[in-house]
N, C-alpha and C positions, 0 to 999 in steps of 0.2 A: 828860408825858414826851415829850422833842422825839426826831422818830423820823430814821433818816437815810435814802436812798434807796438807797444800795447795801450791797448782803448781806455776810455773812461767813460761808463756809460752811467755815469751818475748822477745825477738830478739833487741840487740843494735846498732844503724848502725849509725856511723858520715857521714859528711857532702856528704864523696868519694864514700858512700856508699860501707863502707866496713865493716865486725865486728870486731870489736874489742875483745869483753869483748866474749867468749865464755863461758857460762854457762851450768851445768847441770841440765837439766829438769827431776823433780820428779813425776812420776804419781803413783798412786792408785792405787794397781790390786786389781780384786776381793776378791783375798783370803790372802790380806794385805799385800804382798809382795812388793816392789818397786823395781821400774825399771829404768834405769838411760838411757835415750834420748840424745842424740848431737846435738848442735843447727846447728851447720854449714851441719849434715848429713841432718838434718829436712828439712831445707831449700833448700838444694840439691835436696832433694826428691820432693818438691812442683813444684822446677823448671823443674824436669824430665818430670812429669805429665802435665806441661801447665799451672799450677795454677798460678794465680796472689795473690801475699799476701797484704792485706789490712794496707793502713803507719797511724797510727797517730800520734802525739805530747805527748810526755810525761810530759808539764809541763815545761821545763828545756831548751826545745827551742831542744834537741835531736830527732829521727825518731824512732819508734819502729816500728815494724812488726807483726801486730795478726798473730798468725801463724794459717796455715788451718787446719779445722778437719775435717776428711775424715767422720763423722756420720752427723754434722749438717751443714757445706757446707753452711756457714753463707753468703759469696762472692755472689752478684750476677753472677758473672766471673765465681767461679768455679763451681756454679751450668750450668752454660751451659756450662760447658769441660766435668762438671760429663757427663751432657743427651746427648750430643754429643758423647762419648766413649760408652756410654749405646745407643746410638740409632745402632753404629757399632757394635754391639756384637748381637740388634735383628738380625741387616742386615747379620752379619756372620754365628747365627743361622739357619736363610731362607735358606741360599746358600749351607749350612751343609745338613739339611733336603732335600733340594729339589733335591742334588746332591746326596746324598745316596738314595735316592728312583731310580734315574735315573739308578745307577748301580745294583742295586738291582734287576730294570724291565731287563736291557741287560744282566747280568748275569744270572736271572734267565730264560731268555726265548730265550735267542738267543746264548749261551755260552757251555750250557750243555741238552743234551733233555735225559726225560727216554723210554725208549724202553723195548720188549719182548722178549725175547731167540726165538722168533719162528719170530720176526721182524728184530733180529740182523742175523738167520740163512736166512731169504730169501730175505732182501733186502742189507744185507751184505758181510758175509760168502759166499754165492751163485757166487758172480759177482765178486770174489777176493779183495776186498775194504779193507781188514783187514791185520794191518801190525805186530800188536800183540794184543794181551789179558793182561791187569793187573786186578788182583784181590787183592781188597785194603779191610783188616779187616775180610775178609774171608766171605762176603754178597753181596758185590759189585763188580762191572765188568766192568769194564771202556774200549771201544775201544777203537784205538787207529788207524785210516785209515792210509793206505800207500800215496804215493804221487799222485795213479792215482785215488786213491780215493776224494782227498785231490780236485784233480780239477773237481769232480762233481757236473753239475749246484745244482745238489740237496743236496746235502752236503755242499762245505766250509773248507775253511783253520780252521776258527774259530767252528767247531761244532764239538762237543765233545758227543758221544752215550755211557750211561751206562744203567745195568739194574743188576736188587735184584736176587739172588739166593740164595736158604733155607738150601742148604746140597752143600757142596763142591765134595762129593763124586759124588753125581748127577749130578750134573753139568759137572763133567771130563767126566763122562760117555755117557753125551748128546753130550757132545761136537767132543768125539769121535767119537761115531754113527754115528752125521753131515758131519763129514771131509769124511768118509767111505760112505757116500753115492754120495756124490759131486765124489769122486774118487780122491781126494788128496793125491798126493804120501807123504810117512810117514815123503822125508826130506824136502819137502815145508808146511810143517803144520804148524799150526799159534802157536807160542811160548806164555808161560801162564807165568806172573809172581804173585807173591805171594807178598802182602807188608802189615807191620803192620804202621797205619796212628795214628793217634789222631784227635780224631774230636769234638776240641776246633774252628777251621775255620769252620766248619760245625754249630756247635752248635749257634756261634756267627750268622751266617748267618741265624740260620735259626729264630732268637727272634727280629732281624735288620726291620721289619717290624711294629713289637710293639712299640719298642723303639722310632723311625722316630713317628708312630703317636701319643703320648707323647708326646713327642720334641711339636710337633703341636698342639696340646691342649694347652700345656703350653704355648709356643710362644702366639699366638693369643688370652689365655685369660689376656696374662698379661696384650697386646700389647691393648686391650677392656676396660681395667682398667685403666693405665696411661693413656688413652688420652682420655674419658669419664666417669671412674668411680667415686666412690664417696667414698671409702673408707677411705681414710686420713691416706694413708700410711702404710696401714694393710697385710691383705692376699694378696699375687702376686705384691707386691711390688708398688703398686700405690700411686702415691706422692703427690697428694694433693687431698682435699675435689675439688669433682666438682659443681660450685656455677648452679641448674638448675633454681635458679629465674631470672627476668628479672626485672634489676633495671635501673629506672628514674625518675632519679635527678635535670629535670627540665620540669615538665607536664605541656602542652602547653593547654590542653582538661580543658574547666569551665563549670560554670552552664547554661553556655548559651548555648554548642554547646547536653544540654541533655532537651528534652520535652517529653510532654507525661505522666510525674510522677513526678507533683506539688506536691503531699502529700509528698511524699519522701524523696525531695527536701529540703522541709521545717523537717522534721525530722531530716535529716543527717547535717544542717546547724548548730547546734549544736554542731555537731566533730571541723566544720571548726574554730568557735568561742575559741572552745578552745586550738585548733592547733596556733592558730595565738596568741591569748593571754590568755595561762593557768592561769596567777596570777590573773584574774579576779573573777577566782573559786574557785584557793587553798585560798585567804585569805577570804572566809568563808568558807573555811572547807567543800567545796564540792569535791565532788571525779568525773572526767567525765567516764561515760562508758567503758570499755576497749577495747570492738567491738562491732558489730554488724551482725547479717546471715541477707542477703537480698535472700529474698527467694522468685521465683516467675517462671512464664513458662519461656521458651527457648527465646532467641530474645528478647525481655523486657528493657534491658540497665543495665545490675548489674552490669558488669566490668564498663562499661562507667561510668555510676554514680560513683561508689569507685573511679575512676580514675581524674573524674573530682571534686570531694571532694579533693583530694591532687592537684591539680590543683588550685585550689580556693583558698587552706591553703599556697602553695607554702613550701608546701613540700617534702621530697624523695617521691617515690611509688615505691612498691615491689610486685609484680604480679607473682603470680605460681601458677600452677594448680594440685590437689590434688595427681590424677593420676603420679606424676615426684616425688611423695616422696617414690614412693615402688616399689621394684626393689626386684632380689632373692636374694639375699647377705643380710642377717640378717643385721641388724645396720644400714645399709645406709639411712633408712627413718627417724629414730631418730637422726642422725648426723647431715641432713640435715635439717630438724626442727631446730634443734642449731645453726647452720650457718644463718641458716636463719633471726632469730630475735636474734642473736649476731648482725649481719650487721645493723639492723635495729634500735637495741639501739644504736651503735657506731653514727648512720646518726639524732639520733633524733633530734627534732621532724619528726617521718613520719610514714607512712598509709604502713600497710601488705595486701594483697587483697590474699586469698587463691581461686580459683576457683573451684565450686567442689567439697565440700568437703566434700562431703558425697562417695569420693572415699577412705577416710583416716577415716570419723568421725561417718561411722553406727557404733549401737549400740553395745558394748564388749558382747561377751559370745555368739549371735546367729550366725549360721548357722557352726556351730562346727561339729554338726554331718553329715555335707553334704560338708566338707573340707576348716573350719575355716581358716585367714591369719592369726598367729601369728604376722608377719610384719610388717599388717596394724595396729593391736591391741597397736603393741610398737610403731608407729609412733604416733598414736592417745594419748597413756600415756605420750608421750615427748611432742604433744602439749597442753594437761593441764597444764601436769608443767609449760609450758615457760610462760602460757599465766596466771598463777596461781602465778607466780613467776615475774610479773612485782613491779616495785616499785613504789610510788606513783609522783618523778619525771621524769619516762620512759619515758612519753609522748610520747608513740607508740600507736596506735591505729590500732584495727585490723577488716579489715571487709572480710567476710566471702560469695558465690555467692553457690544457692544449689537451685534445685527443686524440692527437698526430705527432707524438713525440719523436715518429719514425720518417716524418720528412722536416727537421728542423734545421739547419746548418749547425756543422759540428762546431762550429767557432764561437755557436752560444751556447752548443754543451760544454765545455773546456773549463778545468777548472779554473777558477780567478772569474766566472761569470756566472753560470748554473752551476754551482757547483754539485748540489743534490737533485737527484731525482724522487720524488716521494709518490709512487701509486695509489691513487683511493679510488676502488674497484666498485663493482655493488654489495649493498653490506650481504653479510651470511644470517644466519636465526637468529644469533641473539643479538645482532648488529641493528637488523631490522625493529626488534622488541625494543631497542633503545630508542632510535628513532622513532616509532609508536608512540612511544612514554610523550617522549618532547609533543608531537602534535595534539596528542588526549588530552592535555593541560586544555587548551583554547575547544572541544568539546563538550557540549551538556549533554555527561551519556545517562541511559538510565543507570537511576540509584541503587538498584542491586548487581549491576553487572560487577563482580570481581573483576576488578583491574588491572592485575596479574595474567588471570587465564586469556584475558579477554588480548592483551599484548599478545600471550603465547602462541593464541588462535589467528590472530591476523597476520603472524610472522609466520607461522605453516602456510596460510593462504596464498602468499604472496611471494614464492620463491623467483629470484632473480630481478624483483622491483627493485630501482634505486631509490633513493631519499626522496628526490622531487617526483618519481613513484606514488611513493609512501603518502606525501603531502596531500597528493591532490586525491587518494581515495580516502582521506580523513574529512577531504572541503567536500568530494562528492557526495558521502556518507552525508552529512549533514541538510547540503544543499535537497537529497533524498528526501530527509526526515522533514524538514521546512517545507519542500510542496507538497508534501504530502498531512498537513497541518497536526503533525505528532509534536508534542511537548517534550519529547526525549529524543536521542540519536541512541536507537535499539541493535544488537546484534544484525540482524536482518540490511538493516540500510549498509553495512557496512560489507556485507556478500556483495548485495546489488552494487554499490562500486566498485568491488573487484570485479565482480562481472562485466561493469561496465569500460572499465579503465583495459582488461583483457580483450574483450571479445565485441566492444566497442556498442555504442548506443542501438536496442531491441526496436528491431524494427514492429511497431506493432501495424501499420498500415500498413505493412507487405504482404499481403493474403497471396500463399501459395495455393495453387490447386491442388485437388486432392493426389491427382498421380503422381506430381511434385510434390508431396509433402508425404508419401510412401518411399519415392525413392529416398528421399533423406532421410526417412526413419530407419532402412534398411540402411542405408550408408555408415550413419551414425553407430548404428548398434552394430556393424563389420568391427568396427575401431574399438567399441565397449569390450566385445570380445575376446579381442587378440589383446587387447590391454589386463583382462583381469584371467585369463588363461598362460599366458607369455610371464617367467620367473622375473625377467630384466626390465617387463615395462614398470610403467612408473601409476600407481595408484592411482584408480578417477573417482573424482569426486562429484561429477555431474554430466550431464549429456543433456542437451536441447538441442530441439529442432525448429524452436523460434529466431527467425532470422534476426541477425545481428551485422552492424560494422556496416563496411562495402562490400558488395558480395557475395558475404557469411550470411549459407541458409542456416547451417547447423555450426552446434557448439560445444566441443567436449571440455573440459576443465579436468588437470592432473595434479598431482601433487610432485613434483620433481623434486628429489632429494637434492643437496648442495654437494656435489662430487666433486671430485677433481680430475680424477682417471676411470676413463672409458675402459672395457674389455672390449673385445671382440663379439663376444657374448651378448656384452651389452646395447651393443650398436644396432648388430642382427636383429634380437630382438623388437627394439624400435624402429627399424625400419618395417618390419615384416604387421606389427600393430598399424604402423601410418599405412599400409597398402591395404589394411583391411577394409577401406571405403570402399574402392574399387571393386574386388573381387567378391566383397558381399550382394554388388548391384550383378556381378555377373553370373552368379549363382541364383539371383531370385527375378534376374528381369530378363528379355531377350534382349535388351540393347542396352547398351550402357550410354553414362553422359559426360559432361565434360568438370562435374564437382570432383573429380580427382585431380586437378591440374595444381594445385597449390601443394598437393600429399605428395605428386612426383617431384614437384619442385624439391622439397624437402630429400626425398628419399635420393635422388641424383648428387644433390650437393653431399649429404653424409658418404655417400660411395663416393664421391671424388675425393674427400679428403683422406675416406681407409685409404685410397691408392696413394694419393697423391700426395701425405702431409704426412700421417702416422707409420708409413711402413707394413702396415696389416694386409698386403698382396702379396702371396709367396712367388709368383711369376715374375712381380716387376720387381721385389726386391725391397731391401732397408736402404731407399733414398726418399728425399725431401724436396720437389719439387715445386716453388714458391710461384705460385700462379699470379701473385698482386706485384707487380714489376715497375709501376707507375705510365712513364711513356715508353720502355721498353714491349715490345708489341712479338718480338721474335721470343719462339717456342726452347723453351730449356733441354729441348730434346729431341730428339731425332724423330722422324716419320715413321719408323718402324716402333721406336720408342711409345708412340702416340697412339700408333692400333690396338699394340698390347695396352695398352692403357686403358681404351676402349672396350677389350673386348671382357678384360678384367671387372672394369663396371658394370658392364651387362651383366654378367657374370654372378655379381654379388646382387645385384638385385631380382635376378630370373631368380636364384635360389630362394630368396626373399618371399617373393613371390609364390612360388612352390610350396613351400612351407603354412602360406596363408591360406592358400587354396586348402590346403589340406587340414588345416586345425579347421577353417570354418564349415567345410564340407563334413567333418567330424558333431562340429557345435550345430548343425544346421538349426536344430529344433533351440536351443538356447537363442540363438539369432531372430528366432520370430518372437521367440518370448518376448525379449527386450526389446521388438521394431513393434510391436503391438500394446505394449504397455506406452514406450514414448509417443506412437499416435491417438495413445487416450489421453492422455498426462499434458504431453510434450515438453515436461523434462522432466526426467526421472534423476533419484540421488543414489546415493553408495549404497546406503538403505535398503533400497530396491533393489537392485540389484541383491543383494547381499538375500532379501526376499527369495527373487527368483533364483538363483542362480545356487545359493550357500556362500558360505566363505571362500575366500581365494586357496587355493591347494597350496598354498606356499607359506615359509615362516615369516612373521614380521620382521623388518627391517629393525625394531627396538630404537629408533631414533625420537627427534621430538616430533614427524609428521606422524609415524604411527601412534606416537603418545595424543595426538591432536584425534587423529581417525577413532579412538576408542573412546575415549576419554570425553565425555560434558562437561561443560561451564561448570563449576563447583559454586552453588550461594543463586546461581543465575534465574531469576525468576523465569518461567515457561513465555514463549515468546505471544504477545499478547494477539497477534495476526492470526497465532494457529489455535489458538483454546477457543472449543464450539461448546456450543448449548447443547440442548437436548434434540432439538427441532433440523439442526443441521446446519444452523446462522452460524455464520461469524459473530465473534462477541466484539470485536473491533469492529469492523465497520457494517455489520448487518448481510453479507453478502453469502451466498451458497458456497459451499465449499465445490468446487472444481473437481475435485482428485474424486 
């Protein structure tokens, strides 16, 4: 019989839906054999299992029948009879496992106990309880209680006592002894049998604890893998790739709902342009970017930007974060790279946003000897490829979110991959004022606050906040005004956030004692001091000595201008203000404490970096010695190198020092003023000061903080917390004024 090579898995059914034409089906075996199928048994068998067989037309106006295959499970139908019979076989696994462990514990612990010949002669033998002896394989010794033993509370129908003996010959002889001691006449003595057993039930039993936790490993890593893993139908049987991106295909987020980072903005507009109309570029033979790393601090907007970029272009976005491509299971992070931007060319045009990806993209080859990923290494190789491997009608575009753009491997910076880098930093005044605007929309502020100033003012407040900053003292403002059952979000809730977002949640149950709550007044007004006496420090806008955060007994608030370049000047100056807690307590206490430990923290690092970063040491010189080396651990410089380094920073901080001593030993009488006004108060404003003290000896800075510092709310009705009666109430909530 000449056989042919290719199958026919066709099924002929007229109209009655019956076969007609039974044919034999040819299949392939591996070792070229042929094997001859029945159609009508096939089809019997599909119906046994529940399968539904797929009809279509052959042309001819006749029904054919795909027949199913029990490997590829084409049917959407029989794939859910397959995982449905497969989910009964976990559930009959569970109930196998859980049920032999159960018999396991009652057999083993409530069925059989072992005992001592000196335990079976006095709690047994002794009292009559024994109605004979078997000795099974010539070691073992199995009672066997009579009836009256049988209804002992302490016994049991179901207890069964055995116990080991070494020598059969000993044992007759102990056993003897025992009966002749009890005084057992020779014809009531307890009958011994002899039996040879196999212990195949023994042996099983006793590996039945292994096996169960196996069973259970397996169970549960399969059961880990089909319903979360990512294998793609590999080890333990898991059926499909698990997709961990998060895709949307229609981004509602533009350029408008992102401020704060105009340069950016305008950078990235350039994707959009060519999202929306690439043949603008291809017909001169330009190529656009393929991504970009936006690289900057925490809170900044990297996702929101990438996101509102595909929002703009009005196309897919595909958003995952670094950390979801590596997992223990070798391959899973390279598969899902493939999935990834397979999905992504089938949707094009559209934007990949990886977040993070300096959890996939440090540099290959470090930190090997202190317990390398290979994992991440092959995730990292499959995203060159893919991103190495676009074509030049892909129009994918990939942006990339990291705040470690300085350990990335350079083979994803390269052009043809990252091609751009785009910084978005923390916004500067009117960055923040932008950012403002966007939040105060979703605010119900009071109705006469001018909207403008009131931006103004919260963008002086908040120097060096970022975006998600910004955000969350606009929810805490609010969340303020709502427990506190105001109908409005007032100027006031909006301090108390900053306050709170800075200098972290007022501790009001932390009751200092009074000698502790003097040193901190004194501490406090050291820093008030040296801050509004010193040209270069930076404007304060508050002082408390109610504890706050972890910690923080005390609290000063400044106004830092948005610089960019230090003086020397400038530096001294703030160091020699931060030291003023110290030396204020050593001037008015005999002992000092240890609330300077966080000031020196400070004041150490700024003198490491005059020496060590800026060049501002005229001893060690105009170098740059980079202390953040990663796993390099060896010193950039010599031992001698290192002294003078040392002795430099001293150096600059004695004189620091020196300097503080002597202005507040100058100020002494100002220093009580303001340690006895903040232990009447406990916290005094600029105000105050400005009371006690006068104005600062110095010219305004003429920026927009001093425009803030002078300048009220214009329109802004008087805030309702501080307007009193005649009597000395509050007109808000009834209360005595404090101050």
């Amino acid at each position: 019989m000449e056989h042919n090579n290719e199958t026919d898995d066709i099924y002929d059914e007229d109209d009655n839906n019956t076969i007609q034409n039974q044919k034999t089906v040819k299949r392939e075996l591996k070792d070229g054999e042929m094997k001859e199928v029945d159609d009508q048994k096939k089809l019997e068998d599909g119906k046994k299992f529940g399968f539904k067989l797929e009809v279509e037309n052959d042309g001819d106006g006749k029904k054919k029948h795909k027949p199913f295959d029990f490997r590829t499970r084409e049917s959407e139908d029989n794939k859910t009879k397959f995982l449905e019979m497969e989910l009964r076989l976990d559930t009959l696994l569970l109930w196998v496992v859980a049920g032999g462990f159960l018999v396991y514990t009652l057999m083993g612990e409530n069925w059989e106990k072992e005992i001592t010949f000196q335990e079976f002669e006095s709690t047994l033998l002794s009292k009559g309880l024994v109605e004979r002896l078997v000795v099974v394989n010539r070691d073992t010794v199995h009672v066997i209680l009579n009836d009256f033993g049988k209804n002992q509370p302490n016994h049991g129908p179901n207890v069964e006592y055995y116990f080991t003996i070494g020598s059969l010959e000993k044992f007759e002889e102990k056993l003897k002894s025992a009966q002749e001691a009890y005084n057992i006449p020779e014809d009531k003595r307890i009958p011994v049998m002899y039996v040879q057993s196999p212990n195949i039930l023994k042996g099983l039993w006793s590996i039945l604890p292994t096996v169960l936790l196996f069973a259970f490993i397996f169970w549960s890593t399969k059961k880990m893998l089909t319903s979360g893993g990512g294998l793609g139908g590999g080890m333990f049987g898991s059926k499909k790739t698990f997709k961990k991106f998060n895709a949307d295909e229609n981004v509602k987020v533009t350029f408008n709902d992102v401020a704060g980072c105009n340069e950016a903005k305008e950078e990235i507009m350039e994707f959009v342009s060519f999202l929306k109309n690439p043949q603008k570029y291809e017909r001169l033979g330009a190529k656009i970017p393929r991504g970009a790393i936006l690289n900057g601090p925490p809170g900044t907007g990297k996702t929101l930007l990438a996101k509102a970029t595909a929002g703009e272009a009005g196309v897919p976005f595909y958003s995952v974060s670094g950390s979801e491509f590596v997992e223990m299971f070798v391959g899973v992070g390279a598969s899902r790279v493939r999935e990834l931007f397979k999905t992504a060319r089938e949707n094009a045009p559209s934007i990949v946003f990886v977040d993070e990806i300096d959890a996939i993209g440090k540099s290959r080859g470090k930190g090997r000897g202190m317990g390398g990923n290979d994992e991440r290494e092959n995730t990292l190789n499959q995203l060159l490829v893919e991103m190495d491997g676009f074509k030049s009608d892909d129009h994918v575009v990939v942006f990339a979110g990291t705040n470690r753009v300085d350990v990335l491997d350079p083979a994803l910076l390269r052009p043809g991959r990252f091609d751009r880098k785009i910084y978005i930093g923390n916004p500067e005044l009117d960055g923040r004022k932008d950012i403002f605007a966007v939040h105060l929309k979703e605010i119900k502020l009071f109705p006469e606050l001018n909207l403008e100033d009131l931006k103004g003012r919260l963008a002086a407040l908040t120097p060096g906040f970022s975006g998600a900053d910004i955000a969350n003292v606009c929810n805490e403002a609010a969340l303020i005004a709502a427990r506190n059952d105001e109908e409005y979000v007032h100027l006031k809730h909006f301090e108390q956030a900053i306050e709170r977002v800075i200098g972290g949640l007022e501790k009001k149950t932390k009751l200092l004692s009074a000698d502790e709550k003097k040193v901190v007044a004194y501490h406090e007004a050291g820093h008030a001091i040296c801050g509004w006496y010193l040209e270069y420090a930076d404007p304060l806008l508050k002082v408390s000595i109610v504890p706050r955060g972890q910690g923080a007994l005390g609290y000063a608030q400044y106004l830092p201008p948005d610089i960019y370049l230090y003086s020397t000047q400038k530096l001294l100056d703030r160091m020699t203000m931060t030291l003023g807690g110290r030396v204020s307590e050593e001037l008015h206490f005999e002992t000092v404490t240890s609330g300077a430990a966080d000031d020196f923290e400070k004041v150490t690092g700024m003198a490491q970096k005059m020496v060590l970063g800026c060049g501002l040491s005229p001893k060690v010189g105009l170098v740059s010695y980079d202390m953040d080396r990663g796993n390099d651990f060896t010193k950039p410089f010599s031992d001698k190198t290192a002294a003078l380094i040392d002795e430099e920073i001293q150096r600059i901080i004695k004189e620091c020092y020196s300097r503080c001593r002597n202005l507040l030993t100058e100020k002494s009488a100002d220093v009580e003023k303001v340690a006895q006004r903040l232990l009447e108060k406990e916290v005094i404003t600029r105000e105050d000061m400005i009371e006690l003290l006068g104005k600062r000896p110095f010219p305004n800075r003429n920026d927009a903080f001093d425009k803030y510092l002078e300048n009220k709310l214009e329109g802004q009705e008087e805030d309702p917390s501080k307007r009193k009666n005649s009597d000395g109430k509050d007109d808000a909530n009834g209360k005595e004024d404090n101050a």
